[in-house]
C-alpha positions as CSV (number, residue, x, y, z in Angstrom):
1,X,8.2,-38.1,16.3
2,X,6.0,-35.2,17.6
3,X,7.3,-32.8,15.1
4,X,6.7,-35.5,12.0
5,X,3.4,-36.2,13.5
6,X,2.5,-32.0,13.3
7,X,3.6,-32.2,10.0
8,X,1.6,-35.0,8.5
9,X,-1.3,-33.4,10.3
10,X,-0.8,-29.8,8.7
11,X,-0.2,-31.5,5.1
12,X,-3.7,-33.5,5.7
13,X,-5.3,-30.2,6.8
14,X,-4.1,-28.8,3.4
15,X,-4.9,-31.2,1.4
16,X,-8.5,-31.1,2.8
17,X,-8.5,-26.9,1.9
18,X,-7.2,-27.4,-1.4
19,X,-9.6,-30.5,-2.4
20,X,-12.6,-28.4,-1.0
21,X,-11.1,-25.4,-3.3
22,X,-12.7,-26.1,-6.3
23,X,-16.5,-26.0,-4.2
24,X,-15.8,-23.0,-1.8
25,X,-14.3,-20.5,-4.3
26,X,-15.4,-20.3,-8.2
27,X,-14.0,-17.0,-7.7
28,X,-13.1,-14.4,-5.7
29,X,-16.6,-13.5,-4.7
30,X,-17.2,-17.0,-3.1
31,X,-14.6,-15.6,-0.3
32,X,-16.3,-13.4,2.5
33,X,-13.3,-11.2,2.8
34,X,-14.6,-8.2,1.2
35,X,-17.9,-8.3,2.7
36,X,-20.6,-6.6,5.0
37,X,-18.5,-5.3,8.1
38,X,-15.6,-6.5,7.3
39,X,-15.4,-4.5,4.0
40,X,-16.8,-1.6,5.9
41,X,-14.3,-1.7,8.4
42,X,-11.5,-2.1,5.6
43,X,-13.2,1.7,3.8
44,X,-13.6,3.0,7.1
45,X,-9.4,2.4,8.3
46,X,-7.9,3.5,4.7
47,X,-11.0,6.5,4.9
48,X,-9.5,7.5,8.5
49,X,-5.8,7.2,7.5
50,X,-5.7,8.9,4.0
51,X,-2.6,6.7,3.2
52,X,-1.2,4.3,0.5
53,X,1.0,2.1,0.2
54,X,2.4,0.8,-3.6
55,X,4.1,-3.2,-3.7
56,X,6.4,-3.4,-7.0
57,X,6.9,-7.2,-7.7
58,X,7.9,-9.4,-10.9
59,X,5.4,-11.6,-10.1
60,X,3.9,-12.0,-6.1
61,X,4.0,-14.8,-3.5
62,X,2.0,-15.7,-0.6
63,X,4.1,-13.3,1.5
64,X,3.4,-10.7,-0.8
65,X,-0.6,-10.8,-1.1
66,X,0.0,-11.2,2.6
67,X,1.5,-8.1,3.4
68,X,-0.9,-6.4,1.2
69,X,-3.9,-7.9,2.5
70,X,-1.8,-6.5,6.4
71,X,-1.4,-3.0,5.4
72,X,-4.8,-2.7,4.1
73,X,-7.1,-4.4,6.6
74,X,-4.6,-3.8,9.9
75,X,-3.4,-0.3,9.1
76,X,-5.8,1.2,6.6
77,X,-3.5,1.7,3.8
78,X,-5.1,1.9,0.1
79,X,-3.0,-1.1,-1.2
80,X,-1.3,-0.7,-5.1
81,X,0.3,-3.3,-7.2
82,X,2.9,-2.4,-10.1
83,X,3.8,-5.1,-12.2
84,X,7.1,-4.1,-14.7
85,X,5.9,-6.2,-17.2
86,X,3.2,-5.3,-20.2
87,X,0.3,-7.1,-20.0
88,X,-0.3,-7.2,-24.3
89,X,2.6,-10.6,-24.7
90,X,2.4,-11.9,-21.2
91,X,-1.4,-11.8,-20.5
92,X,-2.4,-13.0,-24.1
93,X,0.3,-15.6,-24.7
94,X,-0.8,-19.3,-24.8
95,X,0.7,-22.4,-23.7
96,X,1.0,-25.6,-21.4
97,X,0.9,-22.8,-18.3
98,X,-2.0,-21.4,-19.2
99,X,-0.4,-17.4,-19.7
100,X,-3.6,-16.6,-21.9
101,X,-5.5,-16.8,-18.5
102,X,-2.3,-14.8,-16.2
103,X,-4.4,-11.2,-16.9
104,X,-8.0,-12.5,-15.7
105,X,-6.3,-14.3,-12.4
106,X,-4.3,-11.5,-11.7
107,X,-7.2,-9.2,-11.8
108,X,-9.6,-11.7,-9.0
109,X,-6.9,-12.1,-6.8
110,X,-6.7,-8.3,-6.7
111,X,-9.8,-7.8,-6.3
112,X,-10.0,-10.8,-3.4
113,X,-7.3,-8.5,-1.3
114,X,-8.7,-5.1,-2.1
115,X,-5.7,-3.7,-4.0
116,X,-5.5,-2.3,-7.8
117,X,-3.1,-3.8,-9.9
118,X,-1.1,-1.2,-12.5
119,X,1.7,-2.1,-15.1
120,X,4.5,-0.6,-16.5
121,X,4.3,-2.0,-20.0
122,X,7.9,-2.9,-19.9
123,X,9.6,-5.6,-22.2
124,X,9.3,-8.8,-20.7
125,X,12.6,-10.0,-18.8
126,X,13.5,-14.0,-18.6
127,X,14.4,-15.0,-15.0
128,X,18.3,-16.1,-14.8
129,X,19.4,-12.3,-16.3
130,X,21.7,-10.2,-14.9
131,X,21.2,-7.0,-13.8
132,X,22.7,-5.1,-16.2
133,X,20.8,-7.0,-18.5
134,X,17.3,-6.3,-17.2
135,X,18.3,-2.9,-17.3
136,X,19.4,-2.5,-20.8
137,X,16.0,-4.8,-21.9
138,X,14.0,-2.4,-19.8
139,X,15.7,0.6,-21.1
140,X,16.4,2.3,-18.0
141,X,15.2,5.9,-18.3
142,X,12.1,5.2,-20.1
143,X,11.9,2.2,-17.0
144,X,12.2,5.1,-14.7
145,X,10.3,7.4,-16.2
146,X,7.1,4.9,-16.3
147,X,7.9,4.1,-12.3
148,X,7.4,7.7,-11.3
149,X,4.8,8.1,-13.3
150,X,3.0,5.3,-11.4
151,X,4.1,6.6,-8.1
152,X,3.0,10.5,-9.1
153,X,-0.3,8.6,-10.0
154,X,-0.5,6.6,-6.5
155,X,0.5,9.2,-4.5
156,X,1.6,6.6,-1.8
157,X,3.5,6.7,1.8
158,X,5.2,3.7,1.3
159,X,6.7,1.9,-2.3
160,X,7.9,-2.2,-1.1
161,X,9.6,-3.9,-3.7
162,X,8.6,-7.5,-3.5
163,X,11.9,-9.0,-4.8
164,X,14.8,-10.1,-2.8
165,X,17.9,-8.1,-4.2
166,X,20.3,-11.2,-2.7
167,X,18.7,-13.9,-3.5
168,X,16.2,-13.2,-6.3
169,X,17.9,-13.1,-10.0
170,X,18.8,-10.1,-11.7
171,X,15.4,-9.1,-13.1
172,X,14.9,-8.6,-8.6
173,X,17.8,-6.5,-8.1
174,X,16.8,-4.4,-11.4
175,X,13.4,-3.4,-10.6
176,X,14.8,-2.6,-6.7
177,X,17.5,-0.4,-8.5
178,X,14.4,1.0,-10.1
179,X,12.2,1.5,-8.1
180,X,14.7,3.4,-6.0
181,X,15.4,5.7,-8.9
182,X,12.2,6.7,-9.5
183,X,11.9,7.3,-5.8
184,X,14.1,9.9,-5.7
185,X,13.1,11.0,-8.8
186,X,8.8,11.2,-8.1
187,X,9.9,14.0,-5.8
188,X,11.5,16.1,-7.8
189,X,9.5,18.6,-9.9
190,X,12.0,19.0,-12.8
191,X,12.3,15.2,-13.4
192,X,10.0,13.9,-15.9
193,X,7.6,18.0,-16.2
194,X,5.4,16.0,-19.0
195,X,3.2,14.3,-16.0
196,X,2.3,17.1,-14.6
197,X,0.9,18.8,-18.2
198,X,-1.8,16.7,-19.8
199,X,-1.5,14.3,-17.3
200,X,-2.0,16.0,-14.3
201,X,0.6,14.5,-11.8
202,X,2.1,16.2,-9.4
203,X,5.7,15.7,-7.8
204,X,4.8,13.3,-4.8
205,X,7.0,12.6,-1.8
206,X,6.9,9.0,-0.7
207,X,7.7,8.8,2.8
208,X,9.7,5.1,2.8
209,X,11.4,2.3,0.3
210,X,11.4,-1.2,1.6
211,X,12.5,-4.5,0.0
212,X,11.5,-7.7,1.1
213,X,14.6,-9.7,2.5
214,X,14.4,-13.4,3.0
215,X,16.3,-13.9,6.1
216,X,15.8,-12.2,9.6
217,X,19.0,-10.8,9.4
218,X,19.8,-8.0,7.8
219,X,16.6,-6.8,7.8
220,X,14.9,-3.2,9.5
221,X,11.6,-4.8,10.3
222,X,9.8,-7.8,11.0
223,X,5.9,-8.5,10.4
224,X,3.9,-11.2,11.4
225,X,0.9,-11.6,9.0
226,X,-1.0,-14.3,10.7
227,X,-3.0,-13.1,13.6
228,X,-7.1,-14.0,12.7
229,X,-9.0,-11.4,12.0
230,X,-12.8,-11.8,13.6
231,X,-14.5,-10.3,10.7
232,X,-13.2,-12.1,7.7
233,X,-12.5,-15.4,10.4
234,X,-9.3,-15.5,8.8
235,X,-5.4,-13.7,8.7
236,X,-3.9,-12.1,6.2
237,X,-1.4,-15.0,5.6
238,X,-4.5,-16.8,4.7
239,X,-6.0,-14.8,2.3
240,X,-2.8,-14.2,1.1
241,X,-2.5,-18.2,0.3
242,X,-6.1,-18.5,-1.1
243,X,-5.2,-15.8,-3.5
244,X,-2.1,-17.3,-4.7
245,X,-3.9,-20.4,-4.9
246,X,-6.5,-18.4,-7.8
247,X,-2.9,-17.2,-9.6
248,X,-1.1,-20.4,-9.9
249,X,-4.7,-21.8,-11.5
250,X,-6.0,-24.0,-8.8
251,X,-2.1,-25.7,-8.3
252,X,-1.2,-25.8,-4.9
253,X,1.4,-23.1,-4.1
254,X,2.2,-24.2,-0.6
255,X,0.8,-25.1,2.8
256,X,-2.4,-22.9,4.3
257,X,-1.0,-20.5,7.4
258,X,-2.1,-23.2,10.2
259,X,-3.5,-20.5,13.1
260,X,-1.7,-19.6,15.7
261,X,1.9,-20.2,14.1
262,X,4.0,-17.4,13.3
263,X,3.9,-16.0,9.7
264,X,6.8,-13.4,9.5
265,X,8.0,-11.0,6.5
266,X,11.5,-9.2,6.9
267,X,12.0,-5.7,5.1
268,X,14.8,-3.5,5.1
269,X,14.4,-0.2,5.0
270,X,16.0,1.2,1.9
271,X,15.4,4.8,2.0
272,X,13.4,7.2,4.4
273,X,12.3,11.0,4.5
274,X,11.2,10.7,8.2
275,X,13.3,11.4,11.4
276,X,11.9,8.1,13.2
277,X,13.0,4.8,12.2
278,X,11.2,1.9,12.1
279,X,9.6,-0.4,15.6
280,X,6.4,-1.8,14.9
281,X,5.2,-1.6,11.6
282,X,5.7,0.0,8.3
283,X,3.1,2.9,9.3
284,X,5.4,4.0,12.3
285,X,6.8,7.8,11.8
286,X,3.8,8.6,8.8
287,X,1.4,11.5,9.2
288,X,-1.9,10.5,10.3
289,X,-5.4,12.6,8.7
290,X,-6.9,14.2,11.7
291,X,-10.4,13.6,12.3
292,X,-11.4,16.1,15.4
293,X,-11.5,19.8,15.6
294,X,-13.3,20.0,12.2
295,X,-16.6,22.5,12.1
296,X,-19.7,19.5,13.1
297,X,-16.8,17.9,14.7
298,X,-17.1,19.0,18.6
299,X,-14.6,17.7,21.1
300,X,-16.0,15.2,23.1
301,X,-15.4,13.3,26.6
302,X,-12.8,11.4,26.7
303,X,-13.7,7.6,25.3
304,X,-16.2,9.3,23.0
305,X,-15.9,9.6,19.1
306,X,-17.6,12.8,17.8
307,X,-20.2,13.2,15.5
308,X,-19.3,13.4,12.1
309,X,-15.9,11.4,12.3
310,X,-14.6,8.5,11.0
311,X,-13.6,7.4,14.3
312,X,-17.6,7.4,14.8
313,X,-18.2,5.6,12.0
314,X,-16.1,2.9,13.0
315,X,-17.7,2.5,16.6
316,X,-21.2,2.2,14.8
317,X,-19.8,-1.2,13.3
318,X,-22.0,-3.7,14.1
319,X,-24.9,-1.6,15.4
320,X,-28.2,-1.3,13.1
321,X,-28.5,-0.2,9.7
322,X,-30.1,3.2,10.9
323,X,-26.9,4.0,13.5
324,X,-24.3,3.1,10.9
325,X,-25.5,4.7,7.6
326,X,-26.4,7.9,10.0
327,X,-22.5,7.7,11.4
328,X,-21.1,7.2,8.0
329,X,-23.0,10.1,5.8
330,X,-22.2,12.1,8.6
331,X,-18.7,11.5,8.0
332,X,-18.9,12.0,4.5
333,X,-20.7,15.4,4.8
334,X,-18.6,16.5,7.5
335,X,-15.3,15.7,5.2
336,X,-16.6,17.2,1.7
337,X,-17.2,19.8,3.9
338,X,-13.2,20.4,5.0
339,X,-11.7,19.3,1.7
340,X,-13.5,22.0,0.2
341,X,-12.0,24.5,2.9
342,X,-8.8,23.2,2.3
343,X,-9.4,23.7,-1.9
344,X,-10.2,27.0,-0.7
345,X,-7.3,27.4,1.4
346,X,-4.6,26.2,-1.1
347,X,-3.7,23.2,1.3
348,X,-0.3,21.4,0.1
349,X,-1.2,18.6,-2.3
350,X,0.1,16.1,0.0
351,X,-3.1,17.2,2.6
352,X,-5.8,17.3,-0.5
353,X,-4.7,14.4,-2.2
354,X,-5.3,12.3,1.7
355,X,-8.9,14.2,2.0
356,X,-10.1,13.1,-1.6
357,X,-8.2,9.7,-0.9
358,X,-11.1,10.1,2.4
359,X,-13.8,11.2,0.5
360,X,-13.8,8.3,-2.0
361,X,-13.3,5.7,1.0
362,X,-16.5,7.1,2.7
363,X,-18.3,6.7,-0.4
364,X,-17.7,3.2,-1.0
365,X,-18.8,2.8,2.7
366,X,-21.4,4.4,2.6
367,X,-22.1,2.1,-0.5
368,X,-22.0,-0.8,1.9
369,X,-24.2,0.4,4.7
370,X,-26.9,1.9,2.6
371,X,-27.0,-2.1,0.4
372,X,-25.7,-0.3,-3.0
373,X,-24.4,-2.9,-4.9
374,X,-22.5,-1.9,-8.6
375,X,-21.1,-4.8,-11.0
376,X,-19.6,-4.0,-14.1
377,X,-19.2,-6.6,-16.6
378,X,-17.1,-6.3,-19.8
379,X,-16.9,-8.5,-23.0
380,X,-14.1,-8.9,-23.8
381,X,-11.9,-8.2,-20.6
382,X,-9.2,-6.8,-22.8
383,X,-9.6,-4.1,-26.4
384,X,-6.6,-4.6,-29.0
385,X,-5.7,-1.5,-31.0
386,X,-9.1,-0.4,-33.0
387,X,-11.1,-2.4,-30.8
388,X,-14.2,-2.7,-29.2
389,X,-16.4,-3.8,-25.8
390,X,-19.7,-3.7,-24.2
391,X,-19.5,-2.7,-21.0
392,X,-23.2,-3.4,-18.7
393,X,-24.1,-1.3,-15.9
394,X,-26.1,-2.7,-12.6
395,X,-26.8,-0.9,-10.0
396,X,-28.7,-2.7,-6.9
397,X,-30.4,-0.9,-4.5
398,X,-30.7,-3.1,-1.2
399,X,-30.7,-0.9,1.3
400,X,-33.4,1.0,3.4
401,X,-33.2,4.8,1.5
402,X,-34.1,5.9,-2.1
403,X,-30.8,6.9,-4.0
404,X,-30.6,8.9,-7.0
405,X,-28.3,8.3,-9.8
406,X,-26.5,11.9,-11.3
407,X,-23.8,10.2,-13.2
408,X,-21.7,7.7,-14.9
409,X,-17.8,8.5,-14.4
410,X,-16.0,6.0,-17.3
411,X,-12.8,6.1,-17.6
412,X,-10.9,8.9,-19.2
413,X,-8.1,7.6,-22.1
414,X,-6.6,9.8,-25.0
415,X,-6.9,6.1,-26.9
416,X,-10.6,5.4,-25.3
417,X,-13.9,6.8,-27.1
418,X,-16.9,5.7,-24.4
419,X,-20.3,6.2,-26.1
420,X,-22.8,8.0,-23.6
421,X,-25.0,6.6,-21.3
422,X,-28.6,7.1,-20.9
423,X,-29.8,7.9,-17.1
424,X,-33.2,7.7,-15.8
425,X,-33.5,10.4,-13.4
426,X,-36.1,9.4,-11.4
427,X,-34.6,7.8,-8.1
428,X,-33.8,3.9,-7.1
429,X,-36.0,2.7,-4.6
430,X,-34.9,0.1,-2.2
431,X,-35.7,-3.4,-3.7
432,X,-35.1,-1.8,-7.1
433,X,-32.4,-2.4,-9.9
434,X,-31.0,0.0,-12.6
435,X,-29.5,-1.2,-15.6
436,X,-27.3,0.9,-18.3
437,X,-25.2,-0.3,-21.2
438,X,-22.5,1.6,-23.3
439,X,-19.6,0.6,-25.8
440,X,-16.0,1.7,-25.8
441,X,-13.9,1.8,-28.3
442,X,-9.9,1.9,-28.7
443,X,-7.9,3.8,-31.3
444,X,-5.6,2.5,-34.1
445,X,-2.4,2.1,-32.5
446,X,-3.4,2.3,-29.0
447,X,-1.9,-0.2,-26.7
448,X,-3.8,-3.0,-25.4
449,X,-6.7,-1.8,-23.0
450,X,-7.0,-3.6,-20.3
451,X,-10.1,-4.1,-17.9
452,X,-8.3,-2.3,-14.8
453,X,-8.6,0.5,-16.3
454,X,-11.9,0.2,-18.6
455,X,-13.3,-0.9,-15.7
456,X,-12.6,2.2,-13.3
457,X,-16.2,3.1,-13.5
458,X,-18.1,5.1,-10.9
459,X,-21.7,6.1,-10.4
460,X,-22.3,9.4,-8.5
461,X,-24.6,8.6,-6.2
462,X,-27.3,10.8,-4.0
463,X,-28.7,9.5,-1.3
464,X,-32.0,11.0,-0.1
465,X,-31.5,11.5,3.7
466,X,-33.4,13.9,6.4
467,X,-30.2,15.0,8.1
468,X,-27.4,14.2,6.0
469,X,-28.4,14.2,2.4
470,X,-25.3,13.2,0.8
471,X,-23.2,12.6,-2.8
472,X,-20.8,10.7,-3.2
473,X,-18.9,8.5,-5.7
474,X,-19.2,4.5,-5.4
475,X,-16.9,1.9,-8.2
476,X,-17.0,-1.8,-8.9
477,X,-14.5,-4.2,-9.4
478,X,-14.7,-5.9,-12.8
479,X,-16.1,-9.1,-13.4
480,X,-13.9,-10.8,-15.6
481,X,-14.1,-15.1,-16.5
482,X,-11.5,-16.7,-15.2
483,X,-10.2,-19.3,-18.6
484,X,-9.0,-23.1,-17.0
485,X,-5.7,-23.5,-17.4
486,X,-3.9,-24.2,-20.7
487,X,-6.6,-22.2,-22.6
């Protein structure tokens, strides 16, 4: 009678969330969880780590946002999201399910978690295949091909594939089969040559391959996503629920994490290039960035966090706005400083790509504590072939320091043609706003462009400061109109 009693009191407690939905979240920026410290703490951990982790799914659950949401905030990995599908017949369809609306979703509740969503542009497979199946539909080589490419792109630690091999369909067990081709494959210089021409991609090394399992047993590793986190107020099983909740269109996907019940994931470990195995966490056995012993990085007694590290700049959370912009730039000049050493050096790519991976982590903090706020807004969210978009430019200064604006990084596309931007060059003082506009256009026969990508903009930033003058790079996410469903 107790248990049934629990129960009726967790589905009343749900049903309150889910009716207040509508009024606490229009969007994803209604949710706290990727603001003031807590955001800072979030650029800070994936600054200090220099690691990234890449989830392949056919289409993601509360578990997965959770997990995401985990590695990011808990263990400072830059968090990637590969969907196989292409997003030009499943993100324009129409219908009763509202599919028309699936790209704009997909893109909030991406940006609500803090992760960057890519796509294979592979032929859409129906649930209920077999394996074999999905892999003739997907054409397996060109399948492959597209996965390392993503993966040479990412440059990440860890690949998890979202899909139970044993209980999902076939379209699961294909994409694990994939994604443990391309594995292999990302590592190896003479597969796929062409990326690393034009493109630029190197041969990249991921460390591990999970896949989610749905029981306990077997399974390598078990994580429990539901502890609160003070900043946010939250766990990542709840923000992993609330954005489901924004991808299934406001319908309820399930129960809210109640707090203090257990949450757990199960992965097995598929493959591994590291020694260790796995006992706590998916980070266990990965390379860490150092961040002591660097020149303007002294040592220190024990307890203290020197100058110029992002160890610092995580201790100045929650002190003024002085302390923590001083601890962060001095980060930021103190790591420009080493990845330029190692440039010199010839450092492995592995060791550059984690510094620049550092560098653009710092900047976005250093975004936050300074009050730099950037919003991109694009009309329409997605180009077809020969198409057209205004993009607008705002740039909010909020903070205590005059910045100055050097440039506008748009996205670079063989198929993209971004008219220039005009840049005062006089600096932004605090209180101030800067505005820009451009217009980007798509070539004939270009596939659909989609705003994760148009939308990659960056402003180089410098910020006018006595003892650490500083430049760095700062992006936005997009802010695309999410249509009701059945649009």
């Amino acid at each position: 009678m107790r248990g049934r009693a629990s129960q009726i009191c967790a589905s009343m407690a749900a049903f309150v969330v889910l009716a207040a939905w509508p009024r606490a979240c229009e969007g994803a920026e209604a949710l706290p969880f990727e603001r003031g410290d807590g955001a800072l703490l979030s650029e800070l951990m994936m600054a200090r780590t220099g690691c990234a982790a890449l989830l392949a799914a056919l289409s993601l659950e509360d578990a997965d946002l959770a997990l995401a949401v985990h590695l990011r905030r808990n263990l400072g990995f830059e968090t990637h999201i590969c969907f196989p599908r292409r997003d030009a017949v499943e993100c324009r369809g129409s219908g009763k399910n509202g599919r028309g609306s699936d790209f704009a979703r997909e893109e909030e509740a991406a940006r609500m978690i803090g992760a960057r969503i890519w796509r294979l542009g592979l032929p859409h497979v129906p649930r209920g295949c077999s394996t074999e199946e999905a892999r003739v539909k997907w054409r397996s080589e060109e399948a492959v091909a597209e996965f390392v490419r993503t993966i040479r792109r990412v440059a990440p630690s860890i690949v998890v594939v979202c899909n139970d091999t044993k209980k999902d369909d076939g379209a699961g067990a294909a994409l694990a089969s994939l994604a443990a081709e391309a594995f292999d494959a990302a590592a190896n210089p003479a597969k796929f040559p062409a990326h690393g021409g034009r493109e630029g991609f190197r041969a990249w090394e991921a460390a591990k391959l999970y896949v989610r399992t749905f029981d306990p047993l077997p399974s390598d590793l078990q994580i429990e996503t539901n502890r609160i986190q003070p900043l946010c107020g939250t766990s990542p099983a709840g923000i992993g629920f609330y954005a489901r909740r924004l991808l299934s269109a406001g319908k309820a996907p399930g129960v809210e994490p109640v707090p203090g019940m257990s949450y757990p994931t199960w992965y097995r470990r598929v493959k591994s290039r590291l020694d260790t195995t796995d006992s706590a966490d998916m980070a266990d056995g990965l390379k860490r960035m150092p961040d002591e012993g660097f020149p303007g990085c002294p040592p220190q007694a024990e307890g203290k966090h020197p100058p110029g590290s992002v160890a610092a700049a995580i201790a100045s959370i929650g002190s003024g706005d002085k302390d923590r912009a001083d601890a962060v730039l001095a980060a930021l000049v103190n790591a420009r400083d080493v990845r330029d050493r190692l440039l010199v050096a010839s450092a492995p790519p592995a060791i550059r790509a984690a510094f620049d991976r550092r560098l653009a982590h710092l900047g976005e903090a250093a975004g936050i504590v300074l009050g730099l706020r950037l919003r991109i807004k694009c009309d329409p969210p997605l180009i077809a072939p020969g198409g057209s978009a205004k993009v607008e430019i705002r740039f909010d200064n909020e903070g205590i320091l005059p910045v100055v604006i050097r440039g506008i990084l748009l996205p670079h596309a063989p198929a993209l043609k971004v008219a220039p931007v005009a840049i005062p060059p006089e600096p932004v003082a605090p209180g101030k706003t800067l505005t820009a506009a451009t217009e980007v256009k798509a070539a004939e026969g270009a596939a659909l462009v989609g705003s994760e990508e148009l939308l990659r903009v960056a402003l180089n930033v410098s910020v006018e400061h006595k003892k650490y003058p500083a430049r760095f790079s700062m992006t936005a996410p997009a802010e695309l109109a999410v249509e009701p469903d059945g649009r």
